[in-house]
N, C-alpha and C positions, 0 to 999 in steps of 0.2 A: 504493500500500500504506500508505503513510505518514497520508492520507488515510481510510483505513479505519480502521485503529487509533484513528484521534482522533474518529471517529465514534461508534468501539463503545464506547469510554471513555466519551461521553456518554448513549452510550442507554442501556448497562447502567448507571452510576450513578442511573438514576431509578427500578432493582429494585432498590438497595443494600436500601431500606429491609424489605422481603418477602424477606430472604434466611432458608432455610431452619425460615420458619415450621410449612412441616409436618413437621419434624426436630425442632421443641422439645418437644414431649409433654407440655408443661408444662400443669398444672391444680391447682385449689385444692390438690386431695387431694399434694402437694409439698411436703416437707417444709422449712421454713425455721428456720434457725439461729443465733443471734445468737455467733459466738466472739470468741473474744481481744479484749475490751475493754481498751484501753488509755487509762489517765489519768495527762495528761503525760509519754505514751510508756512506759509501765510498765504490769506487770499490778501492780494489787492494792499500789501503791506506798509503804511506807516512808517519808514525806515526802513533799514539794514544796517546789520555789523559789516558788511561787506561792497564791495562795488563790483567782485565778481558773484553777483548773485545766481543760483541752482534754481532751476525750473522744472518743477513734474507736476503730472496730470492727471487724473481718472478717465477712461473712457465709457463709451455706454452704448448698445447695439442692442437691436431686437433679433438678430440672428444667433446663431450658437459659432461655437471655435472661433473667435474674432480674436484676432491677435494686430497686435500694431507691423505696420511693415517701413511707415518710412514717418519721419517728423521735421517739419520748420518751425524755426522760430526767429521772429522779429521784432527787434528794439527799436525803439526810434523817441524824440525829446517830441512828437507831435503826436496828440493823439489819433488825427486823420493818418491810418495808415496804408492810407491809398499813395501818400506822399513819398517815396522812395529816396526822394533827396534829403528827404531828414532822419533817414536809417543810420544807426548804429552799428547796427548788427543784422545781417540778413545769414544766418545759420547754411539758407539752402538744403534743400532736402536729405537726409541724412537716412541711409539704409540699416535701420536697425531696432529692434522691438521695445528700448528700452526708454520707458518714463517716469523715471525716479533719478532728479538729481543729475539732471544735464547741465552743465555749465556755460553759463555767457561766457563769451569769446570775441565780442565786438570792439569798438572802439574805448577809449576809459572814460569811463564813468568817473561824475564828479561827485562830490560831498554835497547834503543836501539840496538835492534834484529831484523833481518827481518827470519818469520818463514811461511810457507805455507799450505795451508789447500785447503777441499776437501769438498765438499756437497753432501748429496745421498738423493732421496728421494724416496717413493714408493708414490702410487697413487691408489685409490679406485678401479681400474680395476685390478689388478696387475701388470702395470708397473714398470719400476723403470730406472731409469736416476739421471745421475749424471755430476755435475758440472767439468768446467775446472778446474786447480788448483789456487785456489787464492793466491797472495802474501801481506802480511803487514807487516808492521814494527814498532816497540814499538817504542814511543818517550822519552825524556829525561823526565822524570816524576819530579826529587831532584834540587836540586839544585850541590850537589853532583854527579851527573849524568853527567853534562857538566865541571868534572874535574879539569882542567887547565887551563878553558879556562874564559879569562874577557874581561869585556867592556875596550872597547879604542875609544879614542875620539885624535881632534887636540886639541881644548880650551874647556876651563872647565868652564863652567858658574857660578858664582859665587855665595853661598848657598843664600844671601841675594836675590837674582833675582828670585829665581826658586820659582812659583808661577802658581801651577796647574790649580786655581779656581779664578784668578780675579771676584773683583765685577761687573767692567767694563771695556771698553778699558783705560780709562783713568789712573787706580789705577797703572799699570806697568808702570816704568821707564826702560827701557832700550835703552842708549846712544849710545852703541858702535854698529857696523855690523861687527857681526864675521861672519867668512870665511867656507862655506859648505866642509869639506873634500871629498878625494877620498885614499882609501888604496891601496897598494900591498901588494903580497908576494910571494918570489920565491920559489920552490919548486923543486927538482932533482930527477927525478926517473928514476932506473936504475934497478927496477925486473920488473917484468909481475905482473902487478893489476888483483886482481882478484872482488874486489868491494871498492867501493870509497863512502860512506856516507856523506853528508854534512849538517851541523844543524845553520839556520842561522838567528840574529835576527838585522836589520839595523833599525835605530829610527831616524825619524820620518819614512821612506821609503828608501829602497836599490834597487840597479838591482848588480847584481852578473855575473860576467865576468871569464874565464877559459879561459887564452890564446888570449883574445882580443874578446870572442863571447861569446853574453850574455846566459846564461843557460838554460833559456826560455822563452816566450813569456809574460809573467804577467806584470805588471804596480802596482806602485802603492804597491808594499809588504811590508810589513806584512798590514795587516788589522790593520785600527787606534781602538786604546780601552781607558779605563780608566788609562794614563800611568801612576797614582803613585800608581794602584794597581796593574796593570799586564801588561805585552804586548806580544804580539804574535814570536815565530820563526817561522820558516817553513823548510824541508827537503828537502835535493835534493839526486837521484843517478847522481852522476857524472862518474860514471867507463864511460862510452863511452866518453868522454868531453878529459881525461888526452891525451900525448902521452909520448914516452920514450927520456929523458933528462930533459932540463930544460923547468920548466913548470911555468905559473903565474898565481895565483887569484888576483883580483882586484876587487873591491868595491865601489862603488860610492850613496854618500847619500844625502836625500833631507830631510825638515827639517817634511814637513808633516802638521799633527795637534800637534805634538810633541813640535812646537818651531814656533809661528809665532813671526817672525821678524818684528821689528816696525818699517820699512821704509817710512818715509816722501813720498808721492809723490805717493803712491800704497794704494792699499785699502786694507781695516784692518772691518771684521766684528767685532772681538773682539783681543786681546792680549793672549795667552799661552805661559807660559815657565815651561815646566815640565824639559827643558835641555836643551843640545844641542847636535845636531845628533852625533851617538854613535854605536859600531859597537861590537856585540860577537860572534865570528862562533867558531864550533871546525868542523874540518873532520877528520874520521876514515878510511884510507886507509887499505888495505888485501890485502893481496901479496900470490903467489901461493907458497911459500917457507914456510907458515904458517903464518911468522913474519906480525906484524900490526904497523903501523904508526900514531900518531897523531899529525897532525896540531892543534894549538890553536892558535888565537888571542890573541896579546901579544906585549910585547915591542922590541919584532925582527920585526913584521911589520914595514912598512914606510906610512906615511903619506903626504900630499900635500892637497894646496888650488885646489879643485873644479873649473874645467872653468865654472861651471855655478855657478856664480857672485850673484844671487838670487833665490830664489825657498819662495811661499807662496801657501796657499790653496786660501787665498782671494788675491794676489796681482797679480799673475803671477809666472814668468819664464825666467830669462836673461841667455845668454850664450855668452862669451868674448872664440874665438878661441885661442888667446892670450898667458890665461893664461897658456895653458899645450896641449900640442901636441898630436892626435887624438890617437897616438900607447900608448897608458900611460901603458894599460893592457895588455899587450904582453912582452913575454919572453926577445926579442932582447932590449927594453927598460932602458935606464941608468937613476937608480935613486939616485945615489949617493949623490944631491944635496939635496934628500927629508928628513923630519924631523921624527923622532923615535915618532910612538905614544905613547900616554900619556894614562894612565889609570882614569880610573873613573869606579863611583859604578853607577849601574845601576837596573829598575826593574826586578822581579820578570816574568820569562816566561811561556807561555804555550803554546802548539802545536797551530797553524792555523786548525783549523778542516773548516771552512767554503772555497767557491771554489773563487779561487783567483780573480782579477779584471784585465779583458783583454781586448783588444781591440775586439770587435763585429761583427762592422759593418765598412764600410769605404763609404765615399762619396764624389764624385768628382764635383767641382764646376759646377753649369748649367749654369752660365752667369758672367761676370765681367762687373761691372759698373764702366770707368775710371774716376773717379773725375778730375784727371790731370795728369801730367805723372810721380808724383810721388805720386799720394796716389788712390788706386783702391779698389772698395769694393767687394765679393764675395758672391755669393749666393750658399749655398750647399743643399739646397730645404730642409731640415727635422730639427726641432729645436731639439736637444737632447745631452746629458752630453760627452761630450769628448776633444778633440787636435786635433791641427793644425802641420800637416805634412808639409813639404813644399821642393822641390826640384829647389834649385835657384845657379844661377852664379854671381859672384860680384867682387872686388876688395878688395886688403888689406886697412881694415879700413873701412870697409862700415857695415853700420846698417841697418837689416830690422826689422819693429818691427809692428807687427801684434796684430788690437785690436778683440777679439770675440766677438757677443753681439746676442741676440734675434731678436731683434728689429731694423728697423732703424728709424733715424728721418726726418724733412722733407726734408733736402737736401739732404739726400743719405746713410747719414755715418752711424756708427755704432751709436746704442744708448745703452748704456750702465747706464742710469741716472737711472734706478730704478733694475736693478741688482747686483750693486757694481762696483764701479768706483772709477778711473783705473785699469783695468786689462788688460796685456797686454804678448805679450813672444815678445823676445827680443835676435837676433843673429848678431856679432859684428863677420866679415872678420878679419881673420889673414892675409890670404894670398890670390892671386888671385886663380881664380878657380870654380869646380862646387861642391857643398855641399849636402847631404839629412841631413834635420834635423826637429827634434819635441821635444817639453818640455819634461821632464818625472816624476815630482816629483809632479804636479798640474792639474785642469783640469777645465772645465766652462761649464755651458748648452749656448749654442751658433748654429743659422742657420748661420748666415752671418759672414765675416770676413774684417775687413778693415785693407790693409796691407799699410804699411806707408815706401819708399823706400828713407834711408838717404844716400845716396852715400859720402864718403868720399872727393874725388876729382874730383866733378862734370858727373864722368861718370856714362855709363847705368848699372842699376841691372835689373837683368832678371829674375820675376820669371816663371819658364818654368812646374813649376806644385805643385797643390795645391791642399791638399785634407783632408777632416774633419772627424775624427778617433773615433768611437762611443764606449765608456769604457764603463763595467757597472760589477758587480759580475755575475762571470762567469756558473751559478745555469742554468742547462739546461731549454729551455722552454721544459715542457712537456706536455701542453693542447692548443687549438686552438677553435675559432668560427669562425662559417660562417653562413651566412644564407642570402635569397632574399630581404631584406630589405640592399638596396644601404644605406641606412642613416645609419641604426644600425651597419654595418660594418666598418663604418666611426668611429664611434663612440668610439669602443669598438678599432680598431686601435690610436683613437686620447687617450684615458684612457691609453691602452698598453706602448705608450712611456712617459707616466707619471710616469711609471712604471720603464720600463727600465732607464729608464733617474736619476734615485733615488734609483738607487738599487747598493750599491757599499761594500762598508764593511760596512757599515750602511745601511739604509734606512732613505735616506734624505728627507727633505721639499723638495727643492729644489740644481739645480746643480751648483747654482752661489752665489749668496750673502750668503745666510748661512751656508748652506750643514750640517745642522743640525738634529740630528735625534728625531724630533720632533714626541712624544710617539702615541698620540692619534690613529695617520695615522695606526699603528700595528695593533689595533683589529678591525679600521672600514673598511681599505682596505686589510689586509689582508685575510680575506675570497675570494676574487677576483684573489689576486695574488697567491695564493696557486691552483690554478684551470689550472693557465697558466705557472710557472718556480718551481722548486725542489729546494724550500727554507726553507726546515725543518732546517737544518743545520743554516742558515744564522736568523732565527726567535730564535733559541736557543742561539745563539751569539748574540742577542737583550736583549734575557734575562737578559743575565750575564751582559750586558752594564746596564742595571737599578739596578744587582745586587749590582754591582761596586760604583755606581752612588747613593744607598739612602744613608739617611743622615744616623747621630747614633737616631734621633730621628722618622725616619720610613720613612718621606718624603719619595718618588719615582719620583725626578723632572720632568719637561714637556719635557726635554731632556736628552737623555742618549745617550752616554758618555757625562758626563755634563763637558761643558769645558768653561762655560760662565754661570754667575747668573746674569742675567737682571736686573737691581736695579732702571729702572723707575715704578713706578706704582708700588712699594710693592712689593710683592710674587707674581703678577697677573699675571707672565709670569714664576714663578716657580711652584706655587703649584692649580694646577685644578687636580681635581679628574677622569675629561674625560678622561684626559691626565694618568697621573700616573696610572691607575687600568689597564693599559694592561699588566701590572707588573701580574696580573689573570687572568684579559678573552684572553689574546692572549695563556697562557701557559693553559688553560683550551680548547682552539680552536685545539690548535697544537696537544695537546692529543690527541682529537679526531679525529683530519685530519690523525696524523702519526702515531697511538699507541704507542710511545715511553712514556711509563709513568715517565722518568725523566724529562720529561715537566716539573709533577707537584712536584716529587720528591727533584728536585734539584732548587726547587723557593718553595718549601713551606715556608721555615724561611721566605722568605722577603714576601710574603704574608699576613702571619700573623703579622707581624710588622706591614707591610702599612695598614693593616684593623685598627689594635692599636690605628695606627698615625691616620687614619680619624674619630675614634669613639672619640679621644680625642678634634679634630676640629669644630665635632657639634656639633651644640647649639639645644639643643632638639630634635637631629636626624636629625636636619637639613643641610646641608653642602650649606654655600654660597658663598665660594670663586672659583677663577678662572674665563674663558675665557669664558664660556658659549657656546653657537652653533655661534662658530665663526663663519664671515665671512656667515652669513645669508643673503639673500636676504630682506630687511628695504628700508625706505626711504633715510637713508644716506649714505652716500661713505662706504661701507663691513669693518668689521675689526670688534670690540667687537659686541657680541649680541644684536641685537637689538629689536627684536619681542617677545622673550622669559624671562619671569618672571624669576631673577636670583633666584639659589636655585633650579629649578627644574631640568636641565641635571644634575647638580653635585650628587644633593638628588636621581635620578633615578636610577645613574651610581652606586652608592654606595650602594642603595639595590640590582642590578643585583650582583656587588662582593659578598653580601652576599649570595645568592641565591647560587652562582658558588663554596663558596666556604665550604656550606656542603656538595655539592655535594662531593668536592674533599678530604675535611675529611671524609670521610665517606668512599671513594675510601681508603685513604689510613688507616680505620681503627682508625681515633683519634676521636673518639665520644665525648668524654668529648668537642670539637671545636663543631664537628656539631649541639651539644645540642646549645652552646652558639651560633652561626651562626643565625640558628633557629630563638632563641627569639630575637634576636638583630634585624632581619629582622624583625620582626613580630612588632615592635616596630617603625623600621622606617616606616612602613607602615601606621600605624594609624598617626603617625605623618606630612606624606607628603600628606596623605588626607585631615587634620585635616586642614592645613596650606597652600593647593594648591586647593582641590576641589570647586567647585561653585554650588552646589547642585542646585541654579534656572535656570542656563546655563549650566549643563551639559558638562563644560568645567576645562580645570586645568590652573591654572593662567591667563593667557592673552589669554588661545585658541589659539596660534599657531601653528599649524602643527608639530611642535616639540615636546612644552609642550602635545601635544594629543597623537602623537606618540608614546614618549616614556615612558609616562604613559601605554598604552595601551602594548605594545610590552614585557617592564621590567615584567608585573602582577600586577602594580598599582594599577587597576582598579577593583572596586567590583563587583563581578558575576552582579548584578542587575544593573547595570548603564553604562554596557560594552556598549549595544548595541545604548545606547544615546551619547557615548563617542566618539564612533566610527561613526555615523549620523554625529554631529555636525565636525569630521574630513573630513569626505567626504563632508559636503555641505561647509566648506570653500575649498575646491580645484574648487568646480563646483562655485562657486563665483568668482573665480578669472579666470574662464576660462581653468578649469586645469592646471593651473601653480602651481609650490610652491614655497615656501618659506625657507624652510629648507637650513641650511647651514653645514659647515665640519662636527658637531655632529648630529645633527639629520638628515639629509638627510635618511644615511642608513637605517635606526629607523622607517623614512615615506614609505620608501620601501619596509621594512618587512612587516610592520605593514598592508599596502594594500595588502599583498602578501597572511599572513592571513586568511584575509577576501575575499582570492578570486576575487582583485580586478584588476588585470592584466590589463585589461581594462584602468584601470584610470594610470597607471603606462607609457603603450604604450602611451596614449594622452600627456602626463604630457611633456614626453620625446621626442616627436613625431616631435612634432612643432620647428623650427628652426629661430621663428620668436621675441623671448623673450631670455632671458638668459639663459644656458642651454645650454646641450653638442651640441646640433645642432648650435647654436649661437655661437659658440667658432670659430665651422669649419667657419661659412661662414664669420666670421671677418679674418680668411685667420691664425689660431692656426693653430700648426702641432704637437704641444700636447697638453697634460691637462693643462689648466689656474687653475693659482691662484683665482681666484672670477670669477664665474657665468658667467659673462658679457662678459670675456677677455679684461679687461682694459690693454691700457699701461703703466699705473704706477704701477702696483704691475709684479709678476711672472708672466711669462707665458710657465713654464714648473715646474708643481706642483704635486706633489704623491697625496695631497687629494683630496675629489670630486668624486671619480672614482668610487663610488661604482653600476651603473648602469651597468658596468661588470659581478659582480657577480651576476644581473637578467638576462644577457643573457645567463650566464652556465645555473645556476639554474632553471630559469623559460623556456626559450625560447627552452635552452637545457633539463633542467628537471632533470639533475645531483644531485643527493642530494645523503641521506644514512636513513634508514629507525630509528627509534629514537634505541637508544642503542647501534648502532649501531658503531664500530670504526673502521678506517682508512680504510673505504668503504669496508668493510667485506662483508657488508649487503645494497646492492646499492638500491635506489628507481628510477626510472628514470617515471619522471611524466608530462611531456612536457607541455606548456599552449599553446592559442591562434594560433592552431592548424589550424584553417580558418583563422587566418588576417596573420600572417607568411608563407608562404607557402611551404617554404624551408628554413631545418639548419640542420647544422654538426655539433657535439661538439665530441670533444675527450680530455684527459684526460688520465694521468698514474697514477691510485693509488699506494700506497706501495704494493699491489699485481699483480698490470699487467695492461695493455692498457684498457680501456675502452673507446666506441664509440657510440652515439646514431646520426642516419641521420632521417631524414624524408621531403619526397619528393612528396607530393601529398596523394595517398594512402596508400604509400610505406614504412617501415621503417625498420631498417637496425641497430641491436644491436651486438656490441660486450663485453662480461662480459669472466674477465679473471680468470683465475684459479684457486682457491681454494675460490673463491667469489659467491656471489648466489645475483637475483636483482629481484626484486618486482617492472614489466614494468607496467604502469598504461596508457592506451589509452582510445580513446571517446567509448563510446557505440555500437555495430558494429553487425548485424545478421552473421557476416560470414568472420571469420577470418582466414589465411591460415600462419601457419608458416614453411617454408623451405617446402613450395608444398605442406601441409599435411594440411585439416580446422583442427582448433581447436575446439575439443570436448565441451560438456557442463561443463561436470566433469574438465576439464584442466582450469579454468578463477574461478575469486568471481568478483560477481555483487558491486559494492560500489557507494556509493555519488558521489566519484572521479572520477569513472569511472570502464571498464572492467580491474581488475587486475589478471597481468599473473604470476607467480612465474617461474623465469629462473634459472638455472645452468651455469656453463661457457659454453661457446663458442660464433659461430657468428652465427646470428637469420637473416634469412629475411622474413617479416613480410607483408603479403599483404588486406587489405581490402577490400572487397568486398561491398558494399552499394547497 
């Protein structure tokens, strides 16, 4: 039999290529579509870091096997591009299927330019379709670039204070509370604009004002980074914003991660003073007359104390009506009394390329619980990262001051005790009247809100509407699950807003106490979250935060942007190897998720440092420091490793880097590396055997589902002793009743590893049950996202990014989403569905960098879409009689395999029916 099989495997693959030709129906009259142009990963981009910008596409066809066969592209400073004398670039037609990451090649591009272009593509039938026109605009690249224009500040923090990297909160001194500014600046125009460019970088965070109305919807801008090595601007077109006469920008800053403020009486996770908030715009005005105009940031501005009295990332949010009157940013406004900003030097900028942090979602309270008639608690039914809106009526001199929390405790109120306390926002009545108002410089993971109503002069404040404003980076979701399993929908919903909830210009632990971007979370949940939002952008802006962030001696801390070195317990909370090495496997993931090979291009150096930095920290190959598989399921309350022999996640994680990263030298051609990679691996290997295996137990240190894991999963493991490795991993899960044990590191690790071996089975059991700790047990303790520990205790988080990796089994396994090995940024799809009888029904879709992909399956029934210039290797159960789009499937059309019947598809959409 065995025999057989290996036979048919060869004969059917020499019909791979004639599969389902008379199924494609494809002919000229097929309509072909050029979408989603993307330049340097953006539609229609606001900037670039670059002036040789990358251009790739999606295509879209109603025929099936559509593959690209030839592509143009054309640049030009005009957007008429019928004009050919104003081309930049005319590519000329280019014989080859490939649209991901084509490179301009035209004339040079200047600095702040906005220039247009065109995409043409033809297509194996001979179609041809071409793209709308696209617009970008170069970014300030020099420092030279932004001209005239400088940082301005109210007060100047004094050199001795400014203290990027405390050791701990305690190390900073800072006595005084300086005063948050807000700028203006009047501006007269008296031609016809013909474009108005704005370049703008506010520290810690800005909103931008024109005339008294904010510019656009974002929160939260610039994106926080490593500020004494860089920080972020961002662009705006303002031409529709201006009108004719006198016109005003205004400015108003909060201090961020930039500057936490040491406020007695608020809560402080750690202390930062890289400065204090700081403002550099320039705009380029164009007039139809030809002439151009530049605004600069400068000491003709005016400055003013901020009514908002405080702003923290950990304290809150006060606002005093008081200090400055609501029209501050408006033309008609007298600022006579304001003061001349000050200058100051400031960091080094770089374009925002990732998508800003917006408001999402909104939710309106379901119930108010009045404690009394002056302190009421609210319920907005979903625990997850954002603000308190609120629309109330009061008196001059009245305070409402509202605390957010998770939690409550047992009398009703907010509990705040294990997410960082106090935190609160805070609005002080000028005058009587009705107000809308929301924080804007801060933000908390919070269901509930307890508002606390201090009336001035005994009378009623009213609040008349209340509503919870869900922030997060604004990275489009472009994948989705569903399926007939009521619990696993739950599930992969309650993971999702672990997600959302932690996904901001970082990727946080969590949205309250720390809002740290704690590293490890990159390579074990991003697999998961790359399935469900278009976070190539926002993983590549992680990078650069670890690039920022290693020492000079290699380190890659356990958080990047590192704004805090933890100094109880040693290095145990800076330097693990789980942690640091996504500084590789995530820029090794993202490659092959997006094909952008500056993944690995623009992270090799700190790569090879951090490999440096670890080969110098083991002791005989061995690596034993760090965290271990935190937050493990043990006998005692979660937090350090418990079940797992220290030494083995660090030592496993450290040969996967080396594993990952001949691979990558070898991609980019540095051989002299992948020899040394090589043997260094080959070296830790005998050593983590030498030092871990149990040759009479058939175990690696302690045997826990970790130590097994990720021995087994890394290639630990020797050909001869795999299948005893792996026994003794499965009969401790069947001992324990299929539970596990695995915690933030190995968890994922136990999942692959059963995934493997085919073990789906014990994976669904594992997860199934809702009566132990465990996604099921989250929900029914009454979670409305991912916990912090297994359990969902109330002392720790309970709105946490790690944990969630059972996400990535429902794309992959339940949906069957993968990519066939070599394959990149799903070029080359496999869709190979599991448990095909205990599931009964799922959906998964998904947007690769080539186009929509969809697999359903509904009983007999299955329903594929693969998009354009893609091809997928569908793998289904064994079947006498398969019908695709009404037509059986021949003998010659399928390969027989272990896996199952594998069909080889072309683009388009397949309906797929079984006959049994």
């Amino acid at each position: 039999m065995k025999d057989l099989k290996i036979y048919q495997r060869v004969f059917f693959h020499i019909f791979i290529t004639f599969i389902l030709i008379g199924l494609s129906n494809c002919s000229a009259s097929k309509k072909l579509r050029v979408e989603r142009v993307l330049i340097e990963g953006r539609e229609n981009p606001m900037g670039t870091n670059t002036l040789t910008p990358s251009f790739s596409w999606q295509l879209q066809s109603d025929g099936h096997d559509i593959m690209q066969a030839d592509y143009r592209i054309t640049v030009s400073t005009n957007k008429d591009l019928s004009k050919k004398q104003d081309f930049l670039w005319d590519s000329d037609w280019v014989s080859t299927d490939q649209s991901l990451y084509n490179i301009y090649a035209g004339q040079e591009l200047q600095a702040g330019t906005t220039y247009y272009a065109r995409v043409e593509v033809k297509d194996n039938r001979g179609n041809v379709a071409e793209s709308a026109v696209q617009r970008f605009h170069t970014g300030l690249l020099t420092g030279a670039d932004w001209g005239d224009a400088q940082w301005i500040t109210k007060e100047v923090l004094p050199d001795s204070l400014v203290n990027p990297l405390p050791l701990s909160s305690s190390k900073l001194r800072i006595d005084k509370n300086y005063d948050l500014p807000v700028f203006r600046k009047n501006i007269e125009l008296d031609k016809k604009l013909v474009s108005s460019i704005a370049y703008i970088s506010g520290l810690g965070h800005y909103e931008l004002f024109l005339n008294g109305q904010p510019v656009d919807d974002a929160v939260l801008q610039p994106g926080w980074t490593k500020y004494d090595k860089e920080a972020y601007y961002v662009v705006y077109d303002l031409t529709e914003h201006w009108h004719k006469g006198k016109n005003t920008v205004g400015v108003m800053l909060g201090n961020g991660f930039y500057y936490i403020p040491p406020i007695k009486g608020r809560y402080q996770k750690h202390k930062v003073a890289f400065g204090l908030p700081k403002l550099k715009m320039k705009i380029v005005n164009r007039y139809a007359d030809g002439s151009e105009e530049v605004i600069d940031s400068n000491t003709s501005w005016k400055v003013h104390q901020s009514p908002i009295t405080f702003s923290s990332m950990y304290g809150g949010e006060d606002y005093d009506e008081h200090v400055l009157q609501g029209n501050w940013s408006e033309p008609d406004f007298d600022d006579n009394a304001w003061d001349t900003a000050l200058l100051v030097d400031g960091p080094s900028l770089r374009l925002q390329e990732t998508e800003p942090v917006q408001i999402m979602e909104r939710f309106k309270s379901q119930y108010v619980n009045q404690i009394d008639e002056r302190l009421q608690v609210y319920d907005f039914g979903q625990n997850a990262s954002g603000i308190v809106r609120v629309k109330m009526k009061g008196q001059q001199g009245d305070t409402v001051r509202i605390y957010p929390a998770e939690l409550l405790n047992e009398e009703g109120r907010a509990n705040q005790k294990h997410s960082g306390s106090p935190y609160y926002y805070q609005y002080v009545f000028a005058k009587d009247g009705e107000i809308h108002w929301r924080p804007r410089f801060t933000y908390y993971g919070f269901r509930y809100a307890e508002v606390r109503l201090m009336p001035a002069h005994n009378q009623k404040i009213t609040i008349e509407e209340i509503t919870a404003e869900h922030i997060r980076n604004g990275a489009r979701q472009i994948g989705s699950f569903q399926s007939s399993d009521t619990l696993f929908n739950q599930i992969h919903t309650l993971i999702n807003w672990g997600i959302k909830s932690n996904m901001v210009s970082v990727f946080t632990d969590c949205p309250h106490r720390e809002k740290l971007g704690w590293l490890e979370q990159l390579h074990l949940m991003g697999p998961s979250v790359q399935y469900n939002f278009d976070v190539e952008r926002l993983f590549a802006k992680s990078l650069g935060d670890m690039r920022q962030s290693q020492t000079e001696e290699g380190l890659v801390p356990e958080t990047a942007p590192e704004y805090v070195h933890f100094d109880w317990g040693g290095d145990v909370f800076r330097d693990s190897p789980e942690w640091g090495s996504s500084s590789i496997i995530l820029a090794w993931y993202a490659y092959r998720w997006y094909g952008n090979k500056t993944f690995l291009t623009d992270n090799y150096d700190m790569m090879k440092k951090y490999m440096h930095y670890l080969q110098g920290k083991a002791k005989d190959n061995i690596l034993y420091q760090g965290l271990g598989d935190w937050y493990d399921l043990g006998p005692e309350r979660p937090g350090f490793s418990q079940l797992t022999t220290p030494g083995i996640t660090a030592t496993a994680t450290y040969y996967y880097d080396l594993e990952i990263m001949a691979k990558i030298a070898e991609l980019l051609e540095d051989n002299e590396k992948k020899i040394y990679y090589d043997s260094l691996r080959n070296e830790v290997y005998r050593a983590f055997n030498e030092k871990f295996y149990q040759e009479d137990n058939a175990v690696y240190g302690s045997g826990s589902q970790t130590a097994l894991s990720m021995a087994l999963y890394m290639g630990l493991v020797d050909k001869a002793n795999k299948d005893k490795v792996r026994a003794n991993l499965i009969k401790d899960i069947a001992d324990r009743d299929t539970s596990f044990t695995a915690g933030d590191i190995g968890h994922r690790y136990l999942l692959q590893t059963l995934q493997q071996a085919d073990r789906d089975d014990l994976i669904y059991a594992m997860h199934k049950d809702d009566t132990r700790p465990g996604y099921g047990y989250q929900i029914r303790q009454g979670a409305k996202a991912l916990t912090e520990s297994w359990a969902a205790l109330p002392t720790v988080s309970n709105n946490h990014f790690m944990l969630g990796h059972l996400m990535e089994w429902f794309h992959t396994r339940l949906g069957g989403l993968g990519q066939e090995e070599g394959s990149i940024a799903y070029r080359h799809l496999r869709i190979e569905p599991k448990m095909l009888d205990v599931v009964k029904q799922r959906t998964v879709a998904f947007e690769s960098p080539y186009g929509p992909i969809r697999f359903e399956h509904n009983g007999e029934r299955y329903q594929v879409e693969i998009p354009v210039n893609s091809r997928c290797t569908l793998v289904l159960p064994p079947s006498s009689d398969y019908q695709i789009n009404g037509k059986t499937l021949e003998r010659h059309e399928h390969t027989l395999t272990d896996a199952g019947i594998e069909i080889q598809l072309g683009s388009g959409i397949y309906d797929i029916k079984s006959n049994k």
